[in-house]
Backbone as CSV, one residue per row, in Angstrom:
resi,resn,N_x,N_y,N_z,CA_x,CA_y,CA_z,C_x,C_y,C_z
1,UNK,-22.838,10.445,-25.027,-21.640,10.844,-24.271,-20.396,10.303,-24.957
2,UNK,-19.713,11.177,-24.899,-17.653,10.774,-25.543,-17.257,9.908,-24.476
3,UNK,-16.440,9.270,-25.653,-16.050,7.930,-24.701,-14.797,8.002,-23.964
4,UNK,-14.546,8.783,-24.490,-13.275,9.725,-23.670,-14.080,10.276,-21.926
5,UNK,-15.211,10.206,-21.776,-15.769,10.796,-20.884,-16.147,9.675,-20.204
6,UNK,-15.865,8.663,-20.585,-16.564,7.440,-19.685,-15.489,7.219,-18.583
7,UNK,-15.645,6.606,-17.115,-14.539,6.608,-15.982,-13.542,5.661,-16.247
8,UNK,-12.346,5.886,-15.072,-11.550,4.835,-15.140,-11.782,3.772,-13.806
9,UNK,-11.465,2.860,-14.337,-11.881,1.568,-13.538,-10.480,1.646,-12.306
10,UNK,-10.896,1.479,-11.232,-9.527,1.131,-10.012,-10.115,-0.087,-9.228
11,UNK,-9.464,-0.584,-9.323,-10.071,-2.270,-7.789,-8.894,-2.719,-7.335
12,UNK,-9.259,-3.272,-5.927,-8.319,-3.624,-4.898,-8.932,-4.664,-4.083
13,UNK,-8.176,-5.553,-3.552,-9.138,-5.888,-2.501,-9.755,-5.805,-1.461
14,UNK,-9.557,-4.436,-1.168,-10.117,-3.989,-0.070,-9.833,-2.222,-0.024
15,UNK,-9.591,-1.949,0.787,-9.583,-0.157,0.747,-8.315,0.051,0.881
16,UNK,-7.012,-0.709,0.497,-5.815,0.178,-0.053,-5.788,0.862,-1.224
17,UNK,-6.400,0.037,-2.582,-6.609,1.094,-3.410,-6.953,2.564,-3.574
18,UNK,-7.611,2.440,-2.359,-8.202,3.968,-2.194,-6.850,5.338,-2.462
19,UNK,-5.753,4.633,-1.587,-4.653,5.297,-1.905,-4.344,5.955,-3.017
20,UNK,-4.514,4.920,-4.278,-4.485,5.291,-5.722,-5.411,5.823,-6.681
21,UNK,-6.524,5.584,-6.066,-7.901,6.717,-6.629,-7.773,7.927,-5.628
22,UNK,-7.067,8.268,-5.170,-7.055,9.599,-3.796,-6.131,10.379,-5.077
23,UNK,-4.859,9.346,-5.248,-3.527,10.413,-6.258,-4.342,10.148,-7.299
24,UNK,-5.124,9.648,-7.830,-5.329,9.596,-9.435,-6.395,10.851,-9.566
25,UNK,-7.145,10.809,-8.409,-8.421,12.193,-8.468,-7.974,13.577,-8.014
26,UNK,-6.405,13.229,-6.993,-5.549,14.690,-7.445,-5.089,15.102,-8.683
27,UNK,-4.558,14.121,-9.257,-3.818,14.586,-10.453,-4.552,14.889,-11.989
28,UNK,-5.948,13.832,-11.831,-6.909,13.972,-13.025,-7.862,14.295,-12.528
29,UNK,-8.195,15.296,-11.980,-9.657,15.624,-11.132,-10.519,15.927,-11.932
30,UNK,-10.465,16.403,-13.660,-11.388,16.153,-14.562,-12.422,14.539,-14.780
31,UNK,-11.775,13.587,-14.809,-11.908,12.208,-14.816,-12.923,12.098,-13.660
32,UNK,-13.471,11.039,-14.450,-14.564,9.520,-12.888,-14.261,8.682,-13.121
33,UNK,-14.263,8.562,-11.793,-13.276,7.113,-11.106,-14.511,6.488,-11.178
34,UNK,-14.430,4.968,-11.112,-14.986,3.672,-10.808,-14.646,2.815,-9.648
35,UNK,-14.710,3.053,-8.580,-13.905,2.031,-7.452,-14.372,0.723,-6.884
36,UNK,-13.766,-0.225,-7.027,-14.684,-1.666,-6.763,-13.440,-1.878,-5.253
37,UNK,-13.806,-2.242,-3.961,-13.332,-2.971,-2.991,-14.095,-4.436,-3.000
38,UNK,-13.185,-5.209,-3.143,-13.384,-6.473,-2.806,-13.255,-7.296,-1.501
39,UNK,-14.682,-5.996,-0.801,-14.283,-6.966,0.509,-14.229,-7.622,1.075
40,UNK,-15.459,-8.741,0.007,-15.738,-9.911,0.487,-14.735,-10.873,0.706
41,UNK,-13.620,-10.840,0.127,-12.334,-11.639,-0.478,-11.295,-11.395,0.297
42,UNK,-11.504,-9.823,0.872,-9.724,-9.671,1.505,-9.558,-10.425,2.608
43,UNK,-8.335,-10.435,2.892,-7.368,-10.234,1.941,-6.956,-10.954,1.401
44,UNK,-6.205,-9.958,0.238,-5.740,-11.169,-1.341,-4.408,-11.844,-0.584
45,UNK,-3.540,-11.295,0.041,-2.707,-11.516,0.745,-2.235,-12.986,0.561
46,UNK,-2.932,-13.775,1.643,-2.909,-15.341,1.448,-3.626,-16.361,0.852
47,UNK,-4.063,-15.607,-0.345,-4.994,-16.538,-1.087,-4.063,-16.953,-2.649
48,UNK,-4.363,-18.182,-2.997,-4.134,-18.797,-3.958,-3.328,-17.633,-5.699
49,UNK,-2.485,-17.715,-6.380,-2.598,-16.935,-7.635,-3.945,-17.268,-7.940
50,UNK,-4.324,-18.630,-7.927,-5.042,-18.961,-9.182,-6.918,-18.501,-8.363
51,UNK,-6.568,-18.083,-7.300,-7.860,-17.663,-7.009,-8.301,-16.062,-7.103
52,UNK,-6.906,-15.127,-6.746,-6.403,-13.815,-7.082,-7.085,-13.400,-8.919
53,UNK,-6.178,-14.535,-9.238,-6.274,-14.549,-11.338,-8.347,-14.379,-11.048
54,UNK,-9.015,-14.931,-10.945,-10.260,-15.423,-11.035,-11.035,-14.077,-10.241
55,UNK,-10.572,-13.842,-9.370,-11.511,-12.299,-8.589,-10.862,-10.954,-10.039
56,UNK,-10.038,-10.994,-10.068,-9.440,-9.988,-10.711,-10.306,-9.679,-12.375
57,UNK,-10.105,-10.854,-12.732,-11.029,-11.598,-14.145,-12.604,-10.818,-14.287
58,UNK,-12.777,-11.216,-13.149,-14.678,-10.778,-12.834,-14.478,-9.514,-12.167
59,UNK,-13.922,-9.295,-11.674,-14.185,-7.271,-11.341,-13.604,-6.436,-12.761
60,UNK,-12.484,-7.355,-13.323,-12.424,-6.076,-14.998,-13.621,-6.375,-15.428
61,UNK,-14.032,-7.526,-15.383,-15.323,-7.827,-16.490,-16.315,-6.750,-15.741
62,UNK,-16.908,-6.850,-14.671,-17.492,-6.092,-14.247,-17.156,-4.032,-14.726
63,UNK,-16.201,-3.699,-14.466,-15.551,-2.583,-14.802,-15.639,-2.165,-16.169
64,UNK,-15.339,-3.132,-16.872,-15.410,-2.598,-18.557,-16.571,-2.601,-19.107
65,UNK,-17.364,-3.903,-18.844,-18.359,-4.354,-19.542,-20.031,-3.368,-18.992
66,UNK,-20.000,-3.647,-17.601,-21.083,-3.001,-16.887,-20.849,-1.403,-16.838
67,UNK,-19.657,-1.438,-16.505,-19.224,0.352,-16.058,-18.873,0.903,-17.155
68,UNK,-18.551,0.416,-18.344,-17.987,0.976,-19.381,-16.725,1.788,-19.324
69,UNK,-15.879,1.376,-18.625,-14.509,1.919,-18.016,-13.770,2.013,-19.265
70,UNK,-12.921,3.115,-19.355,-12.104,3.350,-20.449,-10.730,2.653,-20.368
71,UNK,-10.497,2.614,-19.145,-9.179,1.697,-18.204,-9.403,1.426,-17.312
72,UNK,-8.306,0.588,-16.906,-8.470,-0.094,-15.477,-7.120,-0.327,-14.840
73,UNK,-7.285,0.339,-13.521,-6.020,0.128,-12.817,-6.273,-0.834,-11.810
74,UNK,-5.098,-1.946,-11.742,-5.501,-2.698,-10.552,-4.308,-2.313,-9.602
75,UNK,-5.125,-1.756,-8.434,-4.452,-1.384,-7.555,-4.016,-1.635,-6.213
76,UNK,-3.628,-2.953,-6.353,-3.462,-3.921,-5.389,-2.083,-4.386,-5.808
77,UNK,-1.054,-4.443,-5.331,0.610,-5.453,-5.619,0.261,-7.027,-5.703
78,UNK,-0.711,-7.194,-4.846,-0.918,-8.818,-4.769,-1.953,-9.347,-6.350
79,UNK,-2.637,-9.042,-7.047,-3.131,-8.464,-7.750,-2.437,-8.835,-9.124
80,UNK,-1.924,-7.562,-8.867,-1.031,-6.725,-10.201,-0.448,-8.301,-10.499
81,UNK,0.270,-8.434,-9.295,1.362,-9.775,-9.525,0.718,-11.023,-10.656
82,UNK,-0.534,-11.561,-9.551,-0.901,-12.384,-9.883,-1.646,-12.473,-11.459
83,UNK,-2.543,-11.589,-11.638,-2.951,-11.372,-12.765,-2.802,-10.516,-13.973
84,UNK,-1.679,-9.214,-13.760,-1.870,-8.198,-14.505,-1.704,-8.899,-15.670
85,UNK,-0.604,-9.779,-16.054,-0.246,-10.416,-17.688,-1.356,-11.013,-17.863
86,UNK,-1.791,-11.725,-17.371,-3.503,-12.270,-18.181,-4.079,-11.394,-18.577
87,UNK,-4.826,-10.407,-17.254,-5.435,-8.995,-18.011,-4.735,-8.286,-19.090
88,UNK,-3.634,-8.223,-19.240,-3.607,-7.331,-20.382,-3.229,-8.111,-21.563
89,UNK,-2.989,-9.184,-22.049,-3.278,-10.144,-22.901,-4.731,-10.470,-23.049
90,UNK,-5.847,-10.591,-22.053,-7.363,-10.360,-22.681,-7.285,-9.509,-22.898
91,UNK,-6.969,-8.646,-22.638,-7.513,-6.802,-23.047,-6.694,-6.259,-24.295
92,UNK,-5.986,-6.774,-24.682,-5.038,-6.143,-25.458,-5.662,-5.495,-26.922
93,UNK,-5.396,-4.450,-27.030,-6.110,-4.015,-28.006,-7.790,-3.251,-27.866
94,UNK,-8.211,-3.927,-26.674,-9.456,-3.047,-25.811,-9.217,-1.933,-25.431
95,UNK,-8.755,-1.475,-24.133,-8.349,-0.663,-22.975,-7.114,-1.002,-22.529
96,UNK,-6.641,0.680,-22.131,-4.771,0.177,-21.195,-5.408,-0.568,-19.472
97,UNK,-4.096,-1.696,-19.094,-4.604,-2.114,-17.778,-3.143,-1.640,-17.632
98,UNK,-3.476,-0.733,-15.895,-2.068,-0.562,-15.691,-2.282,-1.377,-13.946
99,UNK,-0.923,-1.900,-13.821,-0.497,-2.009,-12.447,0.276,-1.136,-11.897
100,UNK,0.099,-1.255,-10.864,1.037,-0.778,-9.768,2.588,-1.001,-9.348
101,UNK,2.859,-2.220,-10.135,4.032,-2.842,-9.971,5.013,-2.234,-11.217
102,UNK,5.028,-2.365,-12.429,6.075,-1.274,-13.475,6.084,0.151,-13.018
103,UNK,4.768,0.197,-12.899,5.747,1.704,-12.922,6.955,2.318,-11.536
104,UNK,6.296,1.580,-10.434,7.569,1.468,-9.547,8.922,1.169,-9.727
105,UNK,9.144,-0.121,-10.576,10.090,-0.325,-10.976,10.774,0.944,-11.893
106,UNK,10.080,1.512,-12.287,10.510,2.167,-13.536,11.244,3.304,-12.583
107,UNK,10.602,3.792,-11.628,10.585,4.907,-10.842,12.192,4.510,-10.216
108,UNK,12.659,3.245,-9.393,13.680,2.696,-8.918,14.743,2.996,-9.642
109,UNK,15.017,2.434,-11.075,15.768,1.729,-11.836,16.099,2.984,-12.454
110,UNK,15.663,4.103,-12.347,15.906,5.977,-13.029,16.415,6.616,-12.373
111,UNK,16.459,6.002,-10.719,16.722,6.833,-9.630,18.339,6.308,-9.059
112,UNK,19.416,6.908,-9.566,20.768,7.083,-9.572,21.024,7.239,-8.228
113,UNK,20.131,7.702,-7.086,20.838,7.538,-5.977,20.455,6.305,-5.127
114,UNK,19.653,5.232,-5.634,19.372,4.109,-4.773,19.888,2.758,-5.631
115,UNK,20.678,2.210,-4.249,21.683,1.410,-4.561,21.002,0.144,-3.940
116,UNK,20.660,-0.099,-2.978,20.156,-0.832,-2.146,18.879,-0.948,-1.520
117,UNK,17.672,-1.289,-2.221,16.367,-1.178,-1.631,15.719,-2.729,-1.266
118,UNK,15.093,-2.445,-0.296,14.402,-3.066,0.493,12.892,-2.978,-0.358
119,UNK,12.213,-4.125,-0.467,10.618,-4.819,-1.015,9.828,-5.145,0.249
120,UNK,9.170,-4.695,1.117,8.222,-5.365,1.836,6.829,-5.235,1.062
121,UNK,6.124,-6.597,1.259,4.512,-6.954,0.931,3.964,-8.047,1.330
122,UNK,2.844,-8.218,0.608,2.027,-9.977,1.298,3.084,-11.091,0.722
123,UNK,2.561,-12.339,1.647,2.953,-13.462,1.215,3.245,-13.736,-0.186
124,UNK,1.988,-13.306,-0.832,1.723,-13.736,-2.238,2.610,-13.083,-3.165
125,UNK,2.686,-11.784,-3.178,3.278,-10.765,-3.607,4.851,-11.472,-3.851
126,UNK,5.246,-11.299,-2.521,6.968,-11.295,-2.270,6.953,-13.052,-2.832
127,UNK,6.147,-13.654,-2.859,6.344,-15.534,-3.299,6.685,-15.410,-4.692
128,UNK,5.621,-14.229,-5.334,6.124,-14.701,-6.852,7.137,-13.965,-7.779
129,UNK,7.819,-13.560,-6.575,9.242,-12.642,-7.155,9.270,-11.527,-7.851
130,UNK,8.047,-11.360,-8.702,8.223,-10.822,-9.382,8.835,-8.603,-9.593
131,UNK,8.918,-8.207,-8.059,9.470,-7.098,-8.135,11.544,-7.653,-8.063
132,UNK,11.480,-8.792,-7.448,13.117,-9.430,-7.324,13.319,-9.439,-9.408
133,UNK,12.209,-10.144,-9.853,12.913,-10.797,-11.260,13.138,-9.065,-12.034
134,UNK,11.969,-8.360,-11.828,12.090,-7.065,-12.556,13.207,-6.433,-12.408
135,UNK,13.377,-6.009,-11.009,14.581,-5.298,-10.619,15.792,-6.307,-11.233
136,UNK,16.077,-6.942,-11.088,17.438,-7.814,-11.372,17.430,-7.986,-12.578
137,UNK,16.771,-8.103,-13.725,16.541,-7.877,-15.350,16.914,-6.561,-15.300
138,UNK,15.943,-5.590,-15.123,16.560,-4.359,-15.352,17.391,-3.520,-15.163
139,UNK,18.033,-3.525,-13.783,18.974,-3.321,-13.191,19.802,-4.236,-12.515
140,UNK,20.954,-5.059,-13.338,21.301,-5.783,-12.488,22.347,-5.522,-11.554
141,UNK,22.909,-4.139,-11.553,23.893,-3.648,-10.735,23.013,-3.395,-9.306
142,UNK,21.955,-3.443,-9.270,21.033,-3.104,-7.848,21.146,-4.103,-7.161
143,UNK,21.005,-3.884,-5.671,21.261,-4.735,-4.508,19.550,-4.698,-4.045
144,UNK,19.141,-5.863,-4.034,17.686,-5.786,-3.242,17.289,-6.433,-2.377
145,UNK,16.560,-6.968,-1.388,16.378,-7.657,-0.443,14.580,-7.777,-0.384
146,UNK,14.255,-9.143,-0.308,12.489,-8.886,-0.062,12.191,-9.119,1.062
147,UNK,10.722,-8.951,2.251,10.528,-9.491,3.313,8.939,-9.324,3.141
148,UNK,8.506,-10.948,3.382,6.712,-11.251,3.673,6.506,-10.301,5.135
149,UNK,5.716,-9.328,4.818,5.076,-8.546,6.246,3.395,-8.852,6.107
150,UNK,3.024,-10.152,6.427,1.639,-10.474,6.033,0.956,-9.855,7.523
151,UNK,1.003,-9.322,8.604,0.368,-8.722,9.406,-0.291,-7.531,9.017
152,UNK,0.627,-6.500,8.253,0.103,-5.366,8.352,-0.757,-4.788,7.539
153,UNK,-1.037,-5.398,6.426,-2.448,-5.019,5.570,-4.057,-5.254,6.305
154,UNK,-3.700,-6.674,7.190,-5.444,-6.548,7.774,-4.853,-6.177,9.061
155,UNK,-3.815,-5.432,9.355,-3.881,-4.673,10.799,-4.467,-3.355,9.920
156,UNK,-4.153,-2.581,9.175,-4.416,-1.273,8.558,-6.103,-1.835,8.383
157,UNK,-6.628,-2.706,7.924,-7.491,-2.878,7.405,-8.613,-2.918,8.711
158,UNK,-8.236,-3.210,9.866,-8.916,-3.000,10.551,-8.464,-1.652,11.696
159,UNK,-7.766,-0.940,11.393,-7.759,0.722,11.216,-6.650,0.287,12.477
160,UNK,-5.767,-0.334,12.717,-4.939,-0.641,13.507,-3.561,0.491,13.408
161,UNK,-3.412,1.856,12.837,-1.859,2.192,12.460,-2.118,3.712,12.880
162,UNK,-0.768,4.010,13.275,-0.076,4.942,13.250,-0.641,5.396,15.227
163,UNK,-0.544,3.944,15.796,-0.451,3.644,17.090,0.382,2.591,17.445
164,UNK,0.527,2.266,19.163,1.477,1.480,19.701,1.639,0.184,19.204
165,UNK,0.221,-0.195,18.747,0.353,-1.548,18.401,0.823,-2.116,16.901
166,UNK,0.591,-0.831,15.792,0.906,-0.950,14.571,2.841,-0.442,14.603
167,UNK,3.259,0.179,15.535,4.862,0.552,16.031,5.123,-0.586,16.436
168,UNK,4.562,-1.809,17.321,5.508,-2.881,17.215,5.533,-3.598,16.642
169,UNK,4.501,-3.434,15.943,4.598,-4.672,14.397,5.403,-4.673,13.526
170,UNK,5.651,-2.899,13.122,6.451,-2.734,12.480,7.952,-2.698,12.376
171,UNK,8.335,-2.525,13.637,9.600,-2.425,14.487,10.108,-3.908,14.162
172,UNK,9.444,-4.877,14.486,9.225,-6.036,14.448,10.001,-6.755,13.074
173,UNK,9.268,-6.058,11.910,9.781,-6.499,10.916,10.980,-5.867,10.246
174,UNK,10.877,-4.396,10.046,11.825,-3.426,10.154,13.092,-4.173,10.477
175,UNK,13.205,-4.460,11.637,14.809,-4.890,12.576,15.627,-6.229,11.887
176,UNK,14.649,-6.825,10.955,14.734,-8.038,10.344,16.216,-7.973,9.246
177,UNK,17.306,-9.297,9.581,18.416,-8.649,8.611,18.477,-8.547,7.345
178,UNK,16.638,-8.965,6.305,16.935,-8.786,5.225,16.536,-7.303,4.688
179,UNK,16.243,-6.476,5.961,15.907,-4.889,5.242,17.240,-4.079,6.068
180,UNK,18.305,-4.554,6.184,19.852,-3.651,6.841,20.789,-3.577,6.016
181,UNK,20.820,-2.014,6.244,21.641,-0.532,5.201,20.790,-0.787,3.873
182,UNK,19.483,-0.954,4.090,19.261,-0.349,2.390,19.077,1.088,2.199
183,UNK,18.821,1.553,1.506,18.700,3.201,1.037,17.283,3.421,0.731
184,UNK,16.469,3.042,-0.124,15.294,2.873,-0.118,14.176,1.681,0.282
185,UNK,13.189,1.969,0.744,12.028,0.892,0.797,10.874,0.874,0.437
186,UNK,10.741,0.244,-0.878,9.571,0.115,-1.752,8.234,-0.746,-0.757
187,UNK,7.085,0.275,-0.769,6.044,0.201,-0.127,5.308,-0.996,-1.075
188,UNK,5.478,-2.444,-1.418,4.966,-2.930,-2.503,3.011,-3.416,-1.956
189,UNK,2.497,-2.507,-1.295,1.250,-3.225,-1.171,0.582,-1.571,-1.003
190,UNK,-0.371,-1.348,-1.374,-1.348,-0.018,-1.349,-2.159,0.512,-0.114
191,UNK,-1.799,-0.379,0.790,-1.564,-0.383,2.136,-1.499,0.355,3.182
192,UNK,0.188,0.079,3.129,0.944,0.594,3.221,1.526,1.870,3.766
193,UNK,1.024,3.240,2.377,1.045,4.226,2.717,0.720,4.835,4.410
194,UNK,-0.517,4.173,4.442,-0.726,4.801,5.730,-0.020,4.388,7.065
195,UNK,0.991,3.796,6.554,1.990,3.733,7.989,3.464,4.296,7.397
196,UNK,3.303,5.113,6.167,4.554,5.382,5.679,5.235,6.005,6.744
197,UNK,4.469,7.633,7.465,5.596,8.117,7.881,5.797,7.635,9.637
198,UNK,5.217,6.723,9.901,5.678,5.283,11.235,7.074,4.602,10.850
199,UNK,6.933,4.361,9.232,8.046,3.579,8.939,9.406,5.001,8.290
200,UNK,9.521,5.955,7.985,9.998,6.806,7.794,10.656,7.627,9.302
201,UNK,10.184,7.202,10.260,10.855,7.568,11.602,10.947,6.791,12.258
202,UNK,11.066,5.690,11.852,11.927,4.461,12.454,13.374,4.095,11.744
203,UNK,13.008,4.718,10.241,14.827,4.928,9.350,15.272,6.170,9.951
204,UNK,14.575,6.802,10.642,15.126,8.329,11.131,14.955,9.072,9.833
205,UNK,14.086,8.735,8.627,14.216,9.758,7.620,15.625,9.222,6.616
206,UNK,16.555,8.899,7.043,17.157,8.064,6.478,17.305,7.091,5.224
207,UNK,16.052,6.470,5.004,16.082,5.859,3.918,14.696,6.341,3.072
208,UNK,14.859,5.786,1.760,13.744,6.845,1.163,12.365,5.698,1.158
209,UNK,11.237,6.554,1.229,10.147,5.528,1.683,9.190,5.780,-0.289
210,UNK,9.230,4.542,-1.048,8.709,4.660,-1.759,7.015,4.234,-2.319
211,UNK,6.288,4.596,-2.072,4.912,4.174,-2.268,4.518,4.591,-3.793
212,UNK,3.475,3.545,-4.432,3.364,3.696,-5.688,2.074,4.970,-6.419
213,UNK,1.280,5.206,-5.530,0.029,5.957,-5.502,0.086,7.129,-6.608
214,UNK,1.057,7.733,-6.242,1.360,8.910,-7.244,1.933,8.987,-8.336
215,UNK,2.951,7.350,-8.135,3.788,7.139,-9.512,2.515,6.583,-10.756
216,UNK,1.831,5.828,-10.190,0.878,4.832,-10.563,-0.257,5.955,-11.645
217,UNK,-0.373,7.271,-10.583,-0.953,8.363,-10.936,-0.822,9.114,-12.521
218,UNK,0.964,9.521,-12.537,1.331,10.298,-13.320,1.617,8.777,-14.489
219,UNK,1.676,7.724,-13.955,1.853,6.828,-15.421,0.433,6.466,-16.172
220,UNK,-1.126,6.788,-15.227,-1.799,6.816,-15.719,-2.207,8.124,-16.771
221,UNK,-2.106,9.079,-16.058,-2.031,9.980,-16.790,-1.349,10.170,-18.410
222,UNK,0.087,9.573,-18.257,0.681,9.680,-19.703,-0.046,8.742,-20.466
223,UNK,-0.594,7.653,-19.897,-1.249,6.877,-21.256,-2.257,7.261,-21.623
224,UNK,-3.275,7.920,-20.704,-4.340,8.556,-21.347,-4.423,9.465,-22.437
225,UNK,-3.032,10.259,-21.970,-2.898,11.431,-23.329,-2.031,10.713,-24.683
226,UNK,-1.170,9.739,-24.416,-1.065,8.608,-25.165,-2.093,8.089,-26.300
227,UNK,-2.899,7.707,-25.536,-3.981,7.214,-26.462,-5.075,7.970,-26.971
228,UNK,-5.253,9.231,-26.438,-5.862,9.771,-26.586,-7.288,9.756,-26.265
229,UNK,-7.165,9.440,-24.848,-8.800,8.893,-23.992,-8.484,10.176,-22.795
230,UNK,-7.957,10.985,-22.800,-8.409,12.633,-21.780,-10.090,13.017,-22.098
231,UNK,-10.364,12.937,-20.845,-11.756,13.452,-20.685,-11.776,15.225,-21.643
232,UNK,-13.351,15.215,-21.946,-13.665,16.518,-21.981,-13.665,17.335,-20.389
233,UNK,-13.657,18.362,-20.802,-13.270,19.365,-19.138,-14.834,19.744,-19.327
234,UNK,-15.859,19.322,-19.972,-17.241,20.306,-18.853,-18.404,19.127,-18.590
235,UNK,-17.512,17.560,-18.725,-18.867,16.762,-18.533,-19.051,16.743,-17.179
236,UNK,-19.868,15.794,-17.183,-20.418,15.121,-15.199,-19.843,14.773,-14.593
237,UNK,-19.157,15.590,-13.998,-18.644,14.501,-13.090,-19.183,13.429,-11.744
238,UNK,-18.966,12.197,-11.898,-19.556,11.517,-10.898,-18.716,10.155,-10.470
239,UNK,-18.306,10.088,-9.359,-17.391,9.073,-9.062,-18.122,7.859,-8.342
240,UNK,-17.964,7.012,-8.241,-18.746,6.018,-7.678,-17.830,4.698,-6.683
241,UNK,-18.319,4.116,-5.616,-17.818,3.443,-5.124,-18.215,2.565,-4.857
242,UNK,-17.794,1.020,-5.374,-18.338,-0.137,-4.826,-17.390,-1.442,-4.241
243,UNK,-18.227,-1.767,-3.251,-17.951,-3.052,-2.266,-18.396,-4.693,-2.378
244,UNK,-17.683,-5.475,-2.207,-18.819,-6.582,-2.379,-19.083,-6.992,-1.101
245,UNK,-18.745,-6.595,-0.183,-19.598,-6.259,0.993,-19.031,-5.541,1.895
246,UNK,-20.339,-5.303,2.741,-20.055,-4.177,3.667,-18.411,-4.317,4.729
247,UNK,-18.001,-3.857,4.859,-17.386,-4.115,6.980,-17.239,-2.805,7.625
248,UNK,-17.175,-3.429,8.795,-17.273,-1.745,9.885,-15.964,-0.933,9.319
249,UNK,-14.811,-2.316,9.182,-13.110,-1.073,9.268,-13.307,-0.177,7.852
250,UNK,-13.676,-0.698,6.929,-13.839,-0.130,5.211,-14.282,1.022,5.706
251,UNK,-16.028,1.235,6.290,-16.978,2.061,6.606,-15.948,3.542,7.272
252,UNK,-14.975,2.563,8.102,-15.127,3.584,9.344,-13.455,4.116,9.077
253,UNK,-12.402,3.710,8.214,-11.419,4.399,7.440,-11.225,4.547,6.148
254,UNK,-12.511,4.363,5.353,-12.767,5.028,4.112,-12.204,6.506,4.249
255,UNK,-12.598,7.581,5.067,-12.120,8.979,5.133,-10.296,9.128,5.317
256,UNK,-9.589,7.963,6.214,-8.496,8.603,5.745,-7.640,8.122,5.052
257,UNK,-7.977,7.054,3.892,-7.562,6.614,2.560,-8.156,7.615,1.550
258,UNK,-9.435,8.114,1.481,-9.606,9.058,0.716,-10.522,10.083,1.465
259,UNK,-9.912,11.319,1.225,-10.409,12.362,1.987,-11.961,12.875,1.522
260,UNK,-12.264,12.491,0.593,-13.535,13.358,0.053,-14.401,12.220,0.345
261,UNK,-15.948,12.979,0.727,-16.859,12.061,0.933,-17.504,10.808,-0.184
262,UNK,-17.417,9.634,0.641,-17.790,8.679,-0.755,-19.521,8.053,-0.076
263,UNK,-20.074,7.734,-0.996,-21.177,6.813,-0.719,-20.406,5.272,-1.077
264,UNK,-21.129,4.327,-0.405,-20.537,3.067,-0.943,-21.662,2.112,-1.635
265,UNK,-21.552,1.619,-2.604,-22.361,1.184,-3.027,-22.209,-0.545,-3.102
266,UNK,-23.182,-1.464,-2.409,-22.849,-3.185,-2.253,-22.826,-3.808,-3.368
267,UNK,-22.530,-4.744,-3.883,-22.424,-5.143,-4.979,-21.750,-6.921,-5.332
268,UNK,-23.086,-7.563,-5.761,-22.427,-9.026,-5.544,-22.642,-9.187,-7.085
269,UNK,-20.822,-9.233,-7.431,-20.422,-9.183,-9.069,-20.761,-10.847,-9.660
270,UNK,-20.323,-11.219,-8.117,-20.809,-12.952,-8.582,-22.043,-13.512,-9.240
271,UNK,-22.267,-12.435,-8.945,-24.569,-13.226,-8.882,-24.664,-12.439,-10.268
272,UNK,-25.483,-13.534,-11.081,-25.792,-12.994,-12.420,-26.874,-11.516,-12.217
273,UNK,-27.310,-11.644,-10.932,-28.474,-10.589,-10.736,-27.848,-9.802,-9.739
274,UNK,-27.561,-8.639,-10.393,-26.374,-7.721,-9.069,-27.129,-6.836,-8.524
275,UNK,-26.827,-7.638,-6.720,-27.526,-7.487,-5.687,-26.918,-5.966,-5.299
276,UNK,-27.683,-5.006,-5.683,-26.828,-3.287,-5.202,-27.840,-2.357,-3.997
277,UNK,-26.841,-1.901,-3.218,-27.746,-1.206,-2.496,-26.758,0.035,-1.782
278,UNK,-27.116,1.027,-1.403,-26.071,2.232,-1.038,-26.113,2.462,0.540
């Protein structure tokens, strides 16, 4: 088999990624995906960099080495943050690692009508600045504001949204004075999405709601044809999904993070002897 035909690697810690293997299998539906949820771990949210750096480490290893992944997207903000520069300093010269976090920026900093955007994500995320240091390097005429919303990833995660109780959470933080008169609000966690349009009619439509899924999508896409790793159009396709362990919320909103039917497959990356079962 062409190695151009081998999948691309996506991991998260839990089933926000799904978001970004949903746009990456719209936009490259030739391609197989590789999906690792780390559910044993979530959320990355309030856990350590240096413990983030170390899960991240062992699921590429897992991804490249076992799966033979041609790339790897990590598709998590908390993640990206913590580890993407390590990963792609080991990898360099291997496989492209893309995050989730540049190409947003990139998407911001092009876009002439946003003056003032708003950053909500995890603890971890918004601690290590790093969408504040990007934006303000690259654009330093931009006005930005960050805010820790550490509730709403394991409210989504336990299928909590786009009801009363995920509306006052959000309201909650929303009303807060470091997200007033911005113009846009960068969705910085993969999350997210699924309370976009909760948070899109609470700006009244008003401000622009930015999520990375699709940007993340079309920047994977250009590097593939970049490097020249585009699948052949008549191999196998076969996508695969794995967990490092089970939970009911994963099980039971897997369908509306990604619409097409998945099997899930268990998987303890830790154990030299990988414990798998479907």
């Amino acid at each position: 088999m062409a190695y151009n035909n081998n999948p691309i690697g996506i991991f998260d810690s839990g089933i926000g990624g799904l978001t970004v293997a949903n746009a990456v299998t719209r936009l490259l539906h030739d391609e197989n995906i590789i999906y690792f949820g780390d559910t044993a771990h979530m959320p990355y949210g309030d856990k350590s960099i240096a413990l983030i750096k170390s899960y991240a480490v062992r699921i590429s290893k897992f991804l490249i080495e076992d799966q033979r992944c041609k790339a790897v997207v990590i598709a998590c903000n908390t993640a990206s943050a913590a580890a993407y520069e390590y990963l792609r300093d080991e990898l360099k010269g291997q496989i492209p690692v893309i995050n989730v976090i540049d190409p947003m920026i990139e998407r911001v900093i092009e876009d002439s009508s946003i003056h003032n955007v708003g950053i909500i994500a995890t603890k971890t995320t918004i601690a290590s600045g790093v969408y504040q240091e990007k934006l303000s390097r690259r654009k330093p005429s931009l006005k930005f504001s960050a805010l820790a919303t550490p509730l709403l990833a394991p409210m989504i995660e336990e299928g909590f949204y786009n009801n009363s109780i995920s509306k006052a959470v959000l309201e909650n933080y929303l009303k807060q004075p470091e997200l007033k008169n911005i113009d846009a609000l960068i969705l910085a966690c993969t999350h997210y999405p699924m309370i976009k349009h909760q948070i899109a009619s609470y700006y009244h439509e008003s401000v622009q709601i930015l999520d990375s899924a699709e940007v993340v999508a079309r920047k994977l896409k250009m590097i593939l044809a970049k490097e020249g790793l585009e699948c052949e159009k008549d191999h196998v396709h076969q996508d695969q999904f794995f967990v490092s362990d089970f939970t009911t919320s994963f099980e039971k909103t897997a369908s509306h993070f990604y619409p097409k039917p998945i099997s899930l497959i268990k998987t303890n990356i830790w154990d030299n002897n990988f414990d798998q079962q479907s």
